[in-house]
C-alpha positions in Angstrom: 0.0 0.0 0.0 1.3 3.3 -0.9 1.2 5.8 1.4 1.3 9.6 0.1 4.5 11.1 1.3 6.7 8.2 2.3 10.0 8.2 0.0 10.8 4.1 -0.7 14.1 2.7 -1.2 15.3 2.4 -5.4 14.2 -0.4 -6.9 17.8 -1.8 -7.3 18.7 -1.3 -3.5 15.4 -3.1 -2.7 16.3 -5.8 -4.8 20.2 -5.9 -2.9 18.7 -5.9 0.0 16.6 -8.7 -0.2 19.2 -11.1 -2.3 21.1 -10.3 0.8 18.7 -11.8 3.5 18.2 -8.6 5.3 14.5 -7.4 3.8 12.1 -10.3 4.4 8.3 -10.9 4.5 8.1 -11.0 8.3 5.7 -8.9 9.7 5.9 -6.8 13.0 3.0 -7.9 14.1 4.7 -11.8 14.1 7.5 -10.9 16.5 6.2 -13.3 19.3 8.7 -15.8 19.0 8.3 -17.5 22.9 7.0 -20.6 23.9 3.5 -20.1 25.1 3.7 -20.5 28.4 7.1 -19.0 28.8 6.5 -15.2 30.7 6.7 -12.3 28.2 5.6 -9.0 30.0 5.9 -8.8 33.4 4.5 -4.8 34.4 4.4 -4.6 38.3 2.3 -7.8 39.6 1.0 -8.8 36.2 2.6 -11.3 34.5 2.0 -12.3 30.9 3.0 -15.4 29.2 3.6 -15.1 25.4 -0.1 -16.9 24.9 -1.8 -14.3 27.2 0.4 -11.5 25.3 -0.5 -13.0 21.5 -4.1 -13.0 22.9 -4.8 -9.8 24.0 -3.4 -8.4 20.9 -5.5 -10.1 19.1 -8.5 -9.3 20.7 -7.7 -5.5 20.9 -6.6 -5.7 17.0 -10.3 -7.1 16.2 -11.5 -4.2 19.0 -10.1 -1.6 17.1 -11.2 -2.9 13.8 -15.1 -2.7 15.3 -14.1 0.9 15.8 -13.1 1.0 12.3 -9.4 1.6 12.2 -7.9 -0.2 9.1 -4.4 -0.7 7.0 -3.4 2.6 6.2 -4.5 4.4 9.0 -3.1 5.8 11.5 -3.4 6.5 15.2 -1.2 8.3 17.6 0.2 6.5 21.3 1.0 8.2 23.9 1.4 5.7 27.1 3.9 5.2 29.5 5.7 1.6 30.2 2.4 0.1 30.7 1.2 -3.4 29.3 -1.7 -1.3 27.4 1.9 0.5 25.5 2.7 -3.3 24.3 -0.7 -4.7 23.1 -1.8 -1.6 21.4 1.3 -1.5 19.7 0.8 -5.1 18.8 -2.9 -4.8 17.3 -2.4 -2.1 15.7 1.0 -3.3 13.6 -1.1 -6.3 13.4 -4.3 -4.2 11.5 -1.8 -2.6 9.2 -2.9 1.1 11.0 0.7 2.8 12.1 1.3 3.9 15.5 2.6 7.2 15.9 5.0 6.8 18.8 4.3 10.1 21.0 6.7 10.3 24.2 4.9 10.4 27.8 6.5 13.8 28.2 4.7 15.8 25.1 1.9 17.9 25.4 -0.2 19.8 23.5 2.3 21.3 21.0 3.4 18.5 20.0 0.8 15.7 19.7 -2.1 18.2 18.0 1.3 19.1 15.2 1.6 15.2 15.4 -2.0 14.2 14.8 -2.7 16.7 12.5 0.6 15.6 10.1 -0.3 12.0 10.3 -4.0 12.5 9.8 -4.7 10.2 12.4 -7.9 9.0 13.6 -7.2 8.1 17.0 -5.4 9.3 20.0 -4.5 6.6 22.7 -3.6 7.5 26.0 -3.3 6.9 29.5 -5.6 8.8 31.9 -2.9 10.2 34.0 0.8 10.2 34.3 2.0 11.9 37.6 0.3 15.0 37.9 -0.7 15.5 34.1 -4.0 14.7 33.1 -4.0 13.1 29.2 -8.1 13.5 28.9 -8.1 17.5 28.8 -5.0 17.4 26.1 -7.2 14.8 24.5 -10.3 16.9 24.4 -8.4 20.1 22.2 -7.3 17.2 19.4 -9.0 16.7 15.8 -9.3 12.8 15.8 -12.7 10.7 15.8 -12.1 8.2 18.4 -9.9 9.0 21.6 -9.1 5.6 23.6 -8.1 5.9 27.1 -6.1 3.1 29.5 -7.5 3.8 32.8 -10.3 5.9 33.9 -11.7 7.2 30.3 -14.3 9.9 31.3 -16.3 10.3 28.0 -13.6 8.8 25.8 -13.7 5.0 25.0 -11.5 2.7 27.7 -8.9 0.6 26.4 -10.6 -2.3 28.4 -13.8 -2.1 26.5 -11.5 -2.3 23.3 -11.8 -6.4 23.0 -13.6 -8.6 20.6 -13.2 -12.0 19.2 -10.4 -12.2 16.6 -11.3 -11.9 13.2 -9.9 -11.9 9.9 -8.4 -9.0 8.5 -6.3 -8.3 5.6 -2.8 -8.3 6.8 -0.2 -5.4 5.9 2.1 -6.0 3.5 6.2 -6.2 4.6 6.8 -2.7 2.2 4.1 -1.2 4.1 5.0 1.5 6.6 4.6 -0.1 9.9 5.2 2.5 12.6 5.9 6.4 12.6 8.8 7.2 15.1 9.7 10.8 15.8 12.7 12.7 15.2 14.7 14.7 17.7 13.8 17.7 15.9 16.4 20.4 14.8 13.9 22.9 12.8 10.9 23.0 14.6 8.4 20.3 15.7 9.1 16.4 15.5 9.6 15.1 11.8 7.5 11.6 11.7 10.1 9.0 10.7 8.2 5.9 8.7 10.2 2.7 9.2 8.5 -0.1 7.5 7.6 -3.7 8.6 10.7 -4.8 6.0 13.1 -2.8 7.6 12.5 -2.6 11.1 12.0 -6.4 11.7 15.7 -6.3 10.2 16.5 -3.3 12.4 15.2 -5.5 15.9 16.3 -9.0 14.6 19.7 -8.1 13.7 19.9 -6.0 17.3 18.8 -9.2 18.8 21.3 -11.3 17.2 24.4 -9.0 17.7 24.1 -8.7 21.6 23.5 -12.1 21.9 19.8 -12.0 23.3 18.0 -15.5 23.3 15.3 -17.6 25.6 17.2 -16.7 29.1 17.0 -13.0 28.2 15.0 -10.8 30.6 15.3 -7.4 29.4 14.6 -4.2 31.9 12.9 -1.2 30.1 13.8 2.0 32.0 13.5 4.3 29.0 10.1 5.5 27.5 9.1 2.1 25.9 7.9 4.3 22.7 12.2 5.8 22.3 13.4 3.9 19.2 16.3 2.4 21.8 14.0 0.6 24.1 11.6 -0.5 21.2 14.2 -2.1 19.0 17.7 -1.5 19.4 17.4 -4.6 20.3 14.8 -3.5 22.8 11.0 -5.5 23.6 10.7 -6.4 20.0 13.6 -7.9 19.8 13.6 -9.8 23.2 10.3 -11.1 21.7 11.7 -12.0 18.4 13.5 -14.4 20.4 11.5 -15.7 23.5 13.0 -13.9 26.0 10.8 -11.5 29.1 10.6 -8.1 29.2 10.2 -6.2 32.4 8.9 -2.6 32.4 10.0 -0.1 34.8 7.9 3.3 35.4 11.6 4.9 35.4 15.1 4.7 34.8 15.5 5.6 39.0 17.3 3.3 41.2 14.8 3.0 43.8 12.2 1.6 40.9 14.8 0.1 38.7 17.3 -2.0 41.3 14.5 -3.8 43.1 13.0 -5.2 39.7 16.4 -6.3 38.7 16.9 -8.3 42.2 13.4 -9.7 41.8 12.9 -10.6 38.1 16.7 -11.1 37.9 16.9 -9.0 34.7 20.0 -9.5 32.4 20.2 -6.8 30.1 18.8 -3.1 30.2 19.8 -0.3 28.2 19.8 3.2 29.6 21.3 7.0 28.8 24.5 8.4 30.3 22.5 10.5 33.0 21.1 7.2 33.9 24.1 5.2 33.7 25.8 8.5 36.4 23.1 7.6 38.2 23.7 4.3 39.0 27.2 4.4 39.1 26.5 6.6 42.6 23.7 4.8 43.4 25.4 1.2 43.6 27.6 2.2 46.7 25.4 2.6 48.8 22.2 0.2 47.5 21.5 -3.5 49.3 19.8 -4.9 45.8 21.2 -7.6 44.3 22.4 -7.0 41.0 24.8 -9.7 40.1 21.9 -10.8 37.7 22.9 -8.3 35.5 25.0 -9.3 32.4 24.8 -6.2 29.5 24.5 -2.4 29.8 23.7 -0.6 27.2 24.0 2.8 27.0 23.4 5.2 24.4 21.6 8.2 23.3 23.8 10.7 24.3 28.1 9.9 24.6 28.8 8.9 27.5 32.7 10.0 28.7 35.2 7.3 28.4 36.3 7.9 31.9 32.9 6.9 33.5 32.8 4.5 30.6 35.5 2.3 32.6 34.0 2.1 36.0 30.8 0.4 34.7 31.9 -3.0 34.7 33.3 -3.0 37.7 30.8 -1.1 40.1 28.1 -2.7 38.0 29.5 -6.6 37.5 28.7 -6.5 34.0 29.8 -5.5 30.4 29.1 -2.5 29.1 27.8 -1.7 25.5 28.2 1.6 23.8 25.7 2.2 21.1 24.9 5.8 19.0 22.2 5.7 16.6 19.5 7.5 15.4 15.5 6.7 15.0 16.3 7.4 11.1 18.2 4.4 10.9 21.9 3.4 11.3 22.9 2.0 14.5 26.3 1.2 15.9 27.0 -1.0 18.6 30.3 -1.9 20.1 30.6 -5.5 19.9 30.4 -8.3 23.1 33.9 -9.1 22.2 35.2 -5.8 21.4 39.1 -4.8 23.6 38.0 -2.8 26.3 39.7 0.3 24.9 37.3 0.3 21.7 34.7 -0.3 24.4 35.6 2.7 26.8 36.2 5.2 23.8 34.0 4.6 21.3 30.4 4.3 20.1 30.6 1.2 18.0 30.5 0.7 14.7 27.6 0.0 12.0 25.0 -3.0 12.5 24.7 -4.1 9.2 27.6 -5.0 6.8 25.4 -3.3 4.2 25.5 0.5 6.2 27.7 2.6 3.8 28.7 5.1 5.9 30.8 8.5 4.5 32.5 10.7 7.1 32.8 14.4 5.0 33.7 17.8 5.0 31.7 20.9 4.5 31.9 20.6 1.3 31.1 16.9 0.9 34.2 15.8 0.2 35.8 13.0 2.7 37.5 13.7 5.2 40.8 12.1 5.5 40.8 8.7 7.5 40.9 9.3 11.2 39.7 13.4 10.8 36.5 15.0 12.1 33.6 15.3 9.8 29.7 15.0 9.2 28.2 11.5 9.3 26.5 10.6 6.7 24.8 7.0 5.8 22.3 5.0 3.9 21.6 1.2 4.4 18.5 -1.3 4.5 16.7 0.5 7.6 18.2 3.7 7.6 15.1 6.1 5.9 15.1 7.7 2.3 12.9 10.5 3.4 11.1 12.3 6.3 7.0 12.0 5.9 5.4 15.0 4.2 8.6 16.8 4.5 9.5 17.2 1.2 11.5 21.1 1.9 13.3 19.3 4.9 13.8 15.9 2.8 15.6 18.3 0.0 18.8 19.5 2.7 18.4 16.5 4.8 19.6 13.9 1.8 22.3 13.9 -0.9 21.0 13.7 -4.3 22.1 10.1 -4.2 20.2 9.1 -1.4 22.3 9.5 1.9 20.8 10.5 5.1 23.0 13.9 6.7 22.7 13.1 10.4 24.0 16.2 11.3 26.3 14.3 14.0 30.1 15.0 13.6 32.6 12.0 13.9 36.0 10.4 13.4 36.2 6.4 11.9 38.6 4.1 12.9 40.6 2.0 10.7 38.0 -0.9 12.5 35.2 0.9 11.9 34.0 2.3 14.8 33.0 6.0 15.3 34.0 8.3 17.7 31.2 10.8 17.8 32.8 14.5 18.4 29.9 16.4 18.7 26.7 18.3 16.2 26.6 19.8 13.4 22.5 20.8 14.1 21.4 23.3 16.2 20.1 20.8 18.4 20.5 20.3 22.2 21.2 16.4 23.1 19.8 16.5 26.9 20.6 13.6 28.3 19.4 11.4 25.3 16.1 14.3 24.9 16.9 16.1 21.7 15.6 19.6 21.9 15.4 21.7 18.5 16.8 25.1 19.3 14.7 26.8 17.1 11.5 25.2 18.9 12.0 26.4 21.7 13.7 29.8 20.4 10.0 30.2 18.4 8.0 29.4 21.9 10.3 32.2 23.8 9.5 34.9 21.0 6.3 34.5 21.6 6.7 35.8 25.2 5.3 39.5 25.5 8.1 40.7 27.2 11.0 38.6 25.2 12.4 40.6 21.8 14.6 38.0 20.3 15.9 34.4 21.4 19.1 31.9 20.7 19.0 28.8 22.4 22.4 27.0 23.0 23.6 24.0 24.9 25.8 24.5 27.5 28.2 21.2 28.4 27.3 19.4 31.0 29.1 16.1 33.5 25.9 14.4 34.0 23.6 15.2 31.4 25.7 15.8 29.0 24.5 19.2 27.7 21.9 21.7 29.5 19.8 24.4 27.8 20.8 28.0 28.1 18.0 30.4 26.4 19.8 33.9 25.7 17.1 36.6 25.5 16.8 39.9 24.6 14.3 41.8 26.8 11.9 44.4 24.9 12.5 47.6 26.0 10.5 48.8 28.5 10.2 45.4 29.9 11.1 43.3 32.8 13.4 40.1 31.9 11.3 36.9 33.0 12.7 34.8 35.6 13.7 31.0 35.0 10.3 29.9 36.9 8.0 32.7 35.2 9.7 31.3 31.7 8.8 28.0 32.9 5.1 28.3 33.8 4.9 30.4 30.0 6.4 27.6 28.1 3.9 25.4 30.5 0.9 27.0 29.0 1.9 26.7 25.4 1.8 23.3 25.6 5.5 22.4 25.5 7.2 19.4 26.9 8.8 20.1 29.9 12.1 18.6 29.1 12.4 21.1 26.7 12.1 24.2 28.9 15.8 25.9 29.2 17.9 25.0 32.6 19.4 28.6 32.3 18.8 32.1 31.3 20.7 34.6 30.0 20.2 38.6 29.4 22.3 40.5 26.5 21.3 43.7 24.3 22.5 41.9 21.4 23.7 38.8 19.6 27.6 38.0 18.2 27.1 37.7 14.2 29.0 35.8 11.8 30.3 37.7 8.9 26.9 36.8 6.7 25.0 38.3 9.7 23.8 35.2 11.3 23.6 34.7 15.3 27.2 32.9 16.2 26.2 30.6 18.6 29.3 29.4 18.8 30.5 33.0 20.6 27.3 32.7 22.8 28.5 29.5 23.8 32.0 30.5 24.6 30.2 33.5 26.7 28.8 30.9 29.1 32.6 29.2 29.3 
């Protein structure tokens, strides 16, 4: 099924990538590989075998299809690590309608943008998540049916979503299977469309390089909707191959180290602020952890210093891994030297990434030198949905994805990454778009003009400094006032700046552009 505004893959790298056994006709719907009485999802004190799981996917598949939802639509998720994130995801990859992966943290800004771009016809949520209520966001969107896990009001629960299974036609492997969102460097979130093809290959060959299997019991502290804890190998892939999946509200030790002790959890993959976290946390906590085998961590770089401690404060090995929800993944490998380990970010999944490391001008870099990253490969995207301006500066003319992120490759292969070339902010793993949140500030009755940097940071890697210059006439907003303003716009709250700044003007580069890069060194 074609869907206007997805960009496919030339016909001759379609046909490369399936001689080569990486594109097959598996479906993601079909990743529950388990025994059916061995445990699949355990969420607090429920416990779901992979018959129970396969079940209630089905039944909430042929719910949803009562409703009307059908192959090609498309509906927009926004729970947090809840069994209701896992079966919804499952029907509706089942029906052929694509979930729109929302983070727990958006708000209104971004999932009305988000449903309105995808056209999609309904809105799942939970009913609460702390002290944020999902229903009145839900109220202000333009979808027909809003489905609710929890206490629904006037929407339609998630419970009452349930019907015997029926037939339905099945998607088709080219289809686009799932939207996942981009960190965003010019505005709102692009919608990423990964296919059933390519991100079956994306989980399966995850799965195979860190060695998951049957013994696998995989701790999600990370939104389960981020692209690492969904497939990188993440639950799919601990699915594809019959393994449990344990889901933790948080990434927090209190919440985190007693599930490992009790479900004796194996493998988890978290973000350098997390993976601080723990390091601190370990000296002083009575759980037992010696269950623990493979750490993960990625999203951010995490210092090669605090890279060393990790397997000896945690008793296990540690796993770097940079990659992006467009695609390309690198993974240091299980038997990697610990020096390639410590210092880098891995290098590609897929013996059919072609990666190019170049200079401003496109040329390559010498080996060894910095330069941008760029990369094309059998689940690495051809084009941003409905984006065709951004598609145009975002891809070479012969197809390969500009990631913006600025690297040096060893002889070996593996990347070091140096920093970005976007003006983005990488938050502990949250990428914030600079000129989001510089667009959110202007608005502000008291703000004249706004840059946005990131300022370096030990634990989270980078925080958000807003520079702003103050209308005259006008009193400079405090940090909290800012905060409450960006709070009513609907903005996520990870994206609110840590820091302000005051200045009657901006540095310019010679072509009269902000030079963020002298805003930066201000703060130093």
């Amino acid at each position: 099924m074609t869907v206007d505004g997805f960009t496919p893959w030339p016909a001759d790298l379609e046909a490369r990538y399936k001689a080569e056994g990486h594109w097959t006709d598996r479906l993601l719907g079909d990743v529950l590989h388990g025994d059916p009485d061995a445990l699949a999802l355990v969420v607090g004190d429920d416990r779901l075998t992979y018959a129970d799981l396969d079940s209630r996917a089905a039944r909430t598949a042929a719910g949803l299809l009562a409703l009307g939802l059908r192959r090609g639509d498309r509906a927009v998720v926004q729970l947090p690590n809840t069994a209701g994130f896992v079966v919804v995801f499952l029907a509706l990859v089942r029906l052929g309608a694509a979930p729109v992966l929302a983070l727990p943290a958006h708000r209104e800004s971004e999932i009305r943008y988000l449903c309105e771009l995808s056209e999609a016809r309904a809105y799942i949520c939970a009913d609460r998540d702390g002290d944020f209520d999902y229903r009145a966001l839900a109220r202000t969107l333009p979808v027909e049916h809003v489905i609710v896990e929890g206490e629904a009001e006037e929407f339609t629960p998630l419970a009452s979503v349930d019907a015997d299974p029926v037939a339905a036609p099945a998607p088709d492997p080219s289809d686009v299977g799932v939207f996942l969102l981009s960190g965003g460097t010019t505005g709102l979130p692009k919608l990423i469309p990964r296919t059933h093809r390519d991100y079956v290959y994306n989980l399966a060959a995850s799965a195979e390089l860190c060695g998951l299997g049957r013994d696998t019991v995989y701790l999600v502290v990370l939104p389960a909707a981020h692209n690492f804890a969904l497939a990188c190998p993440g639950i799919l892939g601990v699915f594809a191959t019959g393994g449990t999946v344990v889901l933790s509200p948080s990434g927090a030790p209190d919440e985190a180290f007693p599930l490992i002790e009790r479900e004796r959890a194996t493998v988890c993959a978290v973000v350098p602020p997390i993976a601080l976290l723990w390091l601190d946390a370990v000296t002083w906590s009575d759980e037992d952890l010696s269950s623990l085998e493979l750490l993960q961590v990625g999203g951010a770089k995490l210092a090669a210093e605090r890279a060393a401690e990790i397997p000896a404060a945690l008793g296990c090995r540690l796993q770097q891994v940079f990659g992006m929800a467009e695609g390309l993944l690198n993974y240091t490998r299980l038997d990697d030297p610990q020096d390639l380990v410590e210092r880098t970010q891995g290098r590609p999944l897929s013996p059919s990434d072609e990666v190019r490391v170049v200079d401003e001008d496109g040329e390559q870099v010498a080996p060894g030198e910095v330069g941008e990253l760029l990369t094309r490969g059998p689940y690495t995207l051809r084009g941003y949905y409905r984006a065709p301006e951004h598609n145009a500066r975002s891809f070479t003319p012969d197809g390969f994805y500009r990631t913006g992120d600025l690297v040096r490759e060893l002889p070996s292969g593996h990347l070091i990454v140096e920093g970005r070339e976007k003006d983005q902010i990488n938050r502990g793993g949250d990428k914030i778009s600079a000129e989001e949140l510089e667009n959110h500030l202007l608005a502000h009755p008291a703000i004249h003009d706004a840059a946005v940097v990131g300022v370096p940071d030990p634990v989270m890697g980078e925080r958000t400094c807003a520079f702003l210059i103050i209308r005259e006439g006008e009193k400079a907003p405090g940090l909290r006032e800012t905060k409450d303003f960006l709070r009513t716009r609907g903005l996520a709250a990870y994206k609110f700046p840590d820091r302000l700044e005051t200045t009657t003007e901006f540095p310019r580069t010679p072509v009269g552009k902000i030079s963020k890069k002298l805003l930066t060194a201000r703060l130093r």
